[in-house]
N, CA, C and O atoms as CSV, one atom per row, in Angstrom:
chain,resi,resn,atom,element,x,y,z
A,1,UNK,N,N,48.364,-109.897,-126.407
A,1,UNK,CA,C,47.830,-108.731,-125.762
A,1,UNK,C,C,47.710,-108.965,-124.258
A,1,UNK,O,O,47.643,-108.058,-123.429
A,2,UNK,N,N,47.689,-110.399,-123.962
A,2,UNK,CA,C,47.388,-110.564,-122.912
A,2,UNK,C,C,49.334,-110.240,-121.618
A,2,UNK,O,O,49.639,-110.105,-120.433
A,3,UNK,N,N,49.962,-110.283,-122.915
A,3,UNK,CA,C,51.770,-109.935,-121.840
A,3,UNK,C,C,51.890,-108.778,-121.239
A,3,UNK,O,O,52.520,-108.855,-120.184
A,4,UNK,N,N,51.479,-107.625,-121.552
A,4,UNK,CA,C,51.467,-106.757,-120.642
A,4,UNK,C,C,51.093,-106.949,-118.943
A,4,UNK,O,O,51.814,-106.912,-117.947
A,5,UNK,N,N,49.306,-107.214,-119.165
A,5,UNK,CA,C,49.089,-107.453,-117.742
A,5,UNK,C,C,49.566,-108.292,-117.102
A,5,UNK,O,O,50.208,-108.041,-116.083
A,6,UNK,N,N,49.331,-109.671,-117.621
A,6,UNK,CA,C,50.368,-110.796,-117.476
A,6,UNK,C,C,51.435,-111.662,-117.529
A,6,UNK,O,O,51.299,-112.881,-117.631
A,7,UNK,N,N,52.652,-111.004,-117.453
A,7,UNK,CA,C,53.644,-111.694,-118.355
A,7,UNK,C,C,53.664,-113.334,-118.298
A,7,UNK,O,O,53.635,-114.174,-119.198
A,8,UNK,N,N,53.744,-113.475,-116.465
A,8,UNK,CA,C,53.878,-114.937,-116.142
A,8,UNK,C,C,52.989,-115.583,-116.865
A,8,UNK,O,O,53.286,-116.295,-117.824
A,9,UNK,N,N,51.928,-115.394,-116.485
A,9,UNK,CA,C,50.986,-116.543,-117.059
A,9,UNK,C,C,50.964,-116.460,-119.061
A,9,UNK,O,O,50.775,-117.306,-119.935
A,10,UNK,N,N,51.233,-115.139,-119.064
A,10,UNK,CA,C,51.450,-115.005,-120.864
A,10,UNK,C,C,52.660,-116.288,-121.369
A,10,UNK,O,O,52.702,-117.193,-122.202
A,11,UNK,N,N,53.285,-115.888,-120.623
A,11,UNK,CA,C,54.412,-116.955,-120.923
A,11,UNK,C,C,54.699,-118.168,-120.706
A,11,UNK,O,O,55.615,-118.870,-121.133
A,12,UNK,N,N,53.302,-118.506,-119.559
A,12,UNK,CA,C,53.467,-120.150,-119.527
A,12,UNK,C,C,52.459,-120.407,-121.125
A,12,UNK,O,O,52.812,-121.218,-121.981
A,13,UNK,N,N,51.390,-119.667,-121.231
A,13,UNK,CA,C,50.444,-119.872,-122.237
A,13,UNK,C,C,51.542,-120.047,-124.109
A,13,UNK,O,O,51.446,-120.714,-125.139
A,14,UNK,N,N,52.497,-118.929,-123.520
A,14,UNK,CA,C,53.611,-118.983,-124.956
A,14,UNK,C,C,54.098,-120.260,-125.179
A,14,UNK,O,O,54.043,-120.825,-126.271
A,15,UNK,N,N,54.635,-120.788,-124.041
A,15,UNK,CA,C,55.544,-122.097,-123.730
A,15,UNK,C,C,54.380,-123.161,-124.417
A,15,UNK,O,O,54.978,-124.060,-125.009
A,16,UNK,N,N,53.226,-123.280,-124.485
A,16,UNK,CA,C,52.569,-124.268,-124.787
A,16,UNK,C,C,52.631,-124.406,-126.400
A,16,UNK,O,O,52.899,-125.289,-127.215
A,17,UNK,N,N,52.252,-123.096,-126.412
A,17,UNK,CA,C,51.970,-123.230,-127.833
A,17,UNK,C,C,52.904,-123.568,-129.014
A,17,UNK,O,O,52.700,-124.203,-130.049
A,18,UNK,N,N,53.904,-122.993,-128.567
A,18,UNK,CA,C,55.280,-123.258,-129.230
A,18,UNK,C,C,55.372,-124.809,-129.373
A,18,UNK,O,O,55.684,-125.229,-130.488
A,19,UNK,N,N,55.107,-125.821,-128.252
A,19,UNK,CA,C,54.882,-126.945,-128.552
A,19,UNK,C,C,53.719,-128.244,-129.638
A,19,UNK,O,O,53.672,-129.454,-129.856
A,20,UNK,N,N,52.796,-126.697,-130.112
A,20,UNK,CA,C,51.598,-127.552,-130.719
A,20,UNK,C,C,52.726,-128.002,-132.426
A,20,UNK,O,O,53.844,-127.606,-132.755
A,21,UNK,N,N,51.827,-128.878,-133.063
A,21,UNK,CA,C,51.968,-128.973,-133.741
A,21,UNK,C,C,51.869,-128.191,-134.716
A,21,UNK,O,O,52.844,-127.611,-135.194
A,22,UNK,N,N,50.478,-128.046,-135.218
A,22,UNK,CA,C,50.394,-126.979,-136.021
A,22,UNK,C,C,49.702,-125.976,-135.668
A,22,UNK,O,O,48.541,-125.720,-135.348
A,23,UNK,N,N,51.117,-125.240,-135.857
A,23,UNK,CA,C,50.863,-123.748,-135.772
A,23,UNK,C,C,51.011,-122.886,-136.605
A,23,UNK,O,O,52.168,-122.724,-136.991
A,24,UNK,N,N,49.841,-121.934,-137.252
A,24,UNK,CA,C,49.782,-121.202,-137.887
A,24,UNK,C,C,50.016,-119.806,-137.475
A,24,UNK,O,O,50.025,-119.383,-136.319
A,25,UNK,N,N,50.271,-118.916,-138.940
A,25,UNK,CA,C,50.190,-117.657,-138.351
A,25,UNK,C,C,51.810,-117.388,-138.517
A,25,UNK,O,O,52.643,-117.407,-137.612
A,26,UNK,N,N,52.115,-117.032,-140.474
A,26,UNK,CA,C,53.488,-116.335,-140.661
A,26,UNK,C,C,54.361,-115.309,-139.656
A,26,UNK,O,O,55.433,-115.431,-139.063
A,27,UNK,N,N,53.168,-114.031,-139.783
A,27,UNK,CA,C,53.826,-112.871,-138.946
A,27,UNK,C,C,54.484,-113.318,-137.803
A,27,UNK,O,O,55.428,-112.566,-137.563
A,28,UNK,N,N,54.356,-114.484,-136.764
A,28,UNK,CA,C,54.542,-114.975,-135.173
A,28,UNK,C,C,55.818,-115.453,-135.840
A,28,UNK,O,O,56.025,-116.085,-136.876
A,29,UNK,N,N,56.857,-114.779,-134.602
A,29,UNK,CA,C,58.024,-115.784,-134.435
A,29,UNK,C,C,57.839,-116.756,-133.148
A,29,UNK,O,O,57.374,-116.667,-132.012
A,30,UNK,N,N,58.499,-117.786,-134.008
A,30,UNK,CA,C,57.668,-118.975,-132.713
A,30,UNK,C,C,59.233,-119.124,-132.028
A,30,UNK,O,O,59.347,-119.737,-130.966
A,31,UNK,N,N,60.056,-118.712,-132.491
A,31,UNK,CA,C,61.545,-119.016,-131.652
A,31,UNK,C,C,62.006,-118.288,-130.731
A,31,UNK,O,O,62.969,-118.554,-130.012
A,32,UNK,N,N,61.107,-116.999,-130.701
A,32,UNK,CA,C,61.022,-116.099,-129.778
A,32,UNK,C,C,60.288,-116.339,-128.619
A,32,UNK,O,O,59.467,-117.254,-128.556
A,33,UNK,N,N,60.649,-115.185,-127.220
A,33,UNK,CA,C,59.424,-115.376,-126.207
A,33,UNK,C,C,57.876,-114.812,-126.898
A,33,UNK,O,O,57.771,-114.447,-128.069
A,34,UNK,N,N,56.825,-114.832,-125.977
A,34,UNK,CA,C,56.053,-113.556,-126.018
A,34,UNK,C,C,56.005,-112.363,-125.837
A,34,UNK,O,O,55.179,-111.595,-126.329
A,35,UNK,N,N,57.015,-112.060,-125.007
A,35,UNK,CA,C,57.513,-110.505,-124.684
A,35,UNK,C,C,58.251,-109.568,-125.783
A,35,UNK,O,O,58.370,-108.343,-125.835
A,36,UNK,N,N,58.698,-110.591,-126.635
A,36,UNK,CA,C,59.532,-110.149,-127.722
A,36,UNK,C,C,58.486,-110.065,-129.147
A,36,UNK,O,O,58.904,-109.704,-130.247
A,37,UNK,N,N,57.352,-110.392,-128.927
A,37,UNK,CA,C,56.285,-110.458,-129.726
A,37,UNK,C,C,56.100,-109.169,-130.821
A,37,UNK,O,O,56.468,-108.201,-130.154
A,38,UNK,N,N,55.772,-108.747,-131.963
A,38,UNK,CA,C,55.218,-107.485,-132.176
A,38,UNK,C,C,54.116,-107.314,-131.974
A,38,UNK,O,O,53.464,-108.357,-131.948
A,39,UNK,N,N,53.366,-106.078,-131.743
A,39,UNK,CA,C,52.416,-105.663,-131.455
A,39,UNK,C,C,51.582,-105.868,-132.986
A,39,UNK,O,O,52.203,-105.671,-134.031
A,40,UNK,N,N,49.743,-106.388,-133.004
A,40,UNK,CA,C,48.874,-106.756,-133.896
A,40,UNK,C,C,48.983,-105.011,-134.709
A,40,UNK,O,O,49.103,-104.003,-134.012
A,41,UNK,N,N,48.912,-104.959,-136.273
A,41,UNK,CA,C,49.254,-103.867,-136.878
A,41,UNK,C,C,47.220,-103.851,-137.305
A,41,UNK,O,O,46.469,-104.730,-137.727
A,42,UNK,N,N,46.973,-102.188,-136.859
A,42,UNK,CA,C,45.676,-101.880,-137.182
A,42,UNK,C,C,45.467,-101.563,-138.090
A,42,UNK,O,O,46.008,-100.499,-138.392
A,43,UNK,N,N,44.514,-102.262,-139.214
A,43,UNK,CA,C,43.838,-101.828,-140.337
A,43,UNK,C,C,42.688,-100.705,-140.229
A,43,UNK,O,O,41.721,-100.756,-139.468
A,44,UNK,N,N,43.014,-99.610,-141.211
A,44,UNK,CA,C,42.115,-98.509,-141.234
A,44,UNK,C,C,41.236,-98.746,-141.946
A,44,UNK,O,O,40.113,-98.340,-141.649
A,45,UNK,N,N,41.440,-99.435,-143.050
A,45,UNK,CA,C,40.104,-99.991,-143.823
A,45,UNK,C,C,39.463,-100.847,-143.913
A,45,UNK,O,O,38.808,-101.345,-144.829
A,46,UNK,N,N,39.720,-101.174,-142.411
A,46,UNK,CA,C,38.783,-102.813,-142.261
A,46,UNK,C,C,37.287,-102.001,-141.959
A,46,UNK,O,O,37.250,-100.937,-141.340
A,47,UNK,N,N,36.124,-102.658,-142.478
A,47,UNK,CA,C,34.669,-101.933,-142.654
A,47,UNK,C,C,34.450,-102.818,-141.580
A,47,UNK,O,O,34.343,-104.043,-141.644
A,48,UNK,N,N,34.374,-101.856,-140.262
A,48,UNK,CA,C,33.329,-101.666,-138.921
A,48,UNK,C,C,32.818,-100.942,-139.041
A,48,UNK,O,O,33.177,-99.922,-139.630
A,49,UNK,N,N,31.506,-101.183,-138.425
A,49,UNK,CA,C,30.547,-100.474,-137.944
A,49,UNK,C,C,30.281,-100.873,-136.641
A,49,UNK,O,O,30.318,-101.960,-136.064
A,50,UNK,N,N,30.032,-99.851,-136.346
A,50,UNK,CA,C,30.262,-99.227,-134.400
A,50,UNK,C,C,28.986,-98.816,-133.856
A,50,UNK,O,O,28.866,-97.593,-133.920
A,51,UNK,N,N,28.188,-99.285,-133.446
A,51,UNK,CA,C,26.486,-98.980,-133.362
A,51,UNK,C,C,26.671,-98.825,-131.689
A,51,UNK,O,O,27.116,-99.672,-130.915
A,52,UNK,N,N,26.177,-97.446,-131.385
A,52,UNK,CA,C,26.086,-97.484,-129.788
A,52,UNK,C,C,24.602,-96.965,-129.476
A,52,UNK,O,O,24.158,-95.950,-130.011
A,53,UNK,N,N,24.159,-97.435,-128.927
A,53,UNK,CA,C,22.228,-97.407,-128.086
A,53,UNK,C,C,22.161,-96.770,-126.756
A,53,UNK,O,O,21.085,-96.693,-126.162
């Protein structure tokens, strides 16, 4: 989320990670950039509650 505003720095942050060992997280293609990323898919039935004061 953060490649939009930032690509550069998104992409030095991509470059790292690609190097960890373990990395989790099926949906991520790790052979890809970050720019080429898909966008996080929103659940409608995830139970929030939204309390505003």
């Amino acid at each position: 989320m953060l490649a939009p505003m930032a690509p550069h720095f998104a992409t030095e942050l991509w470059s790292k990670f690609q190097s960890c060992p373990n990395r989790l997280g099926t949906p991520i293609m790790w052979d890809k950039s970050v720019l080429e990323q898909t966008w996080p898919e929103l659940d409608d039935d995830y139970p929030l509650d939204i309390i505003v004061k």
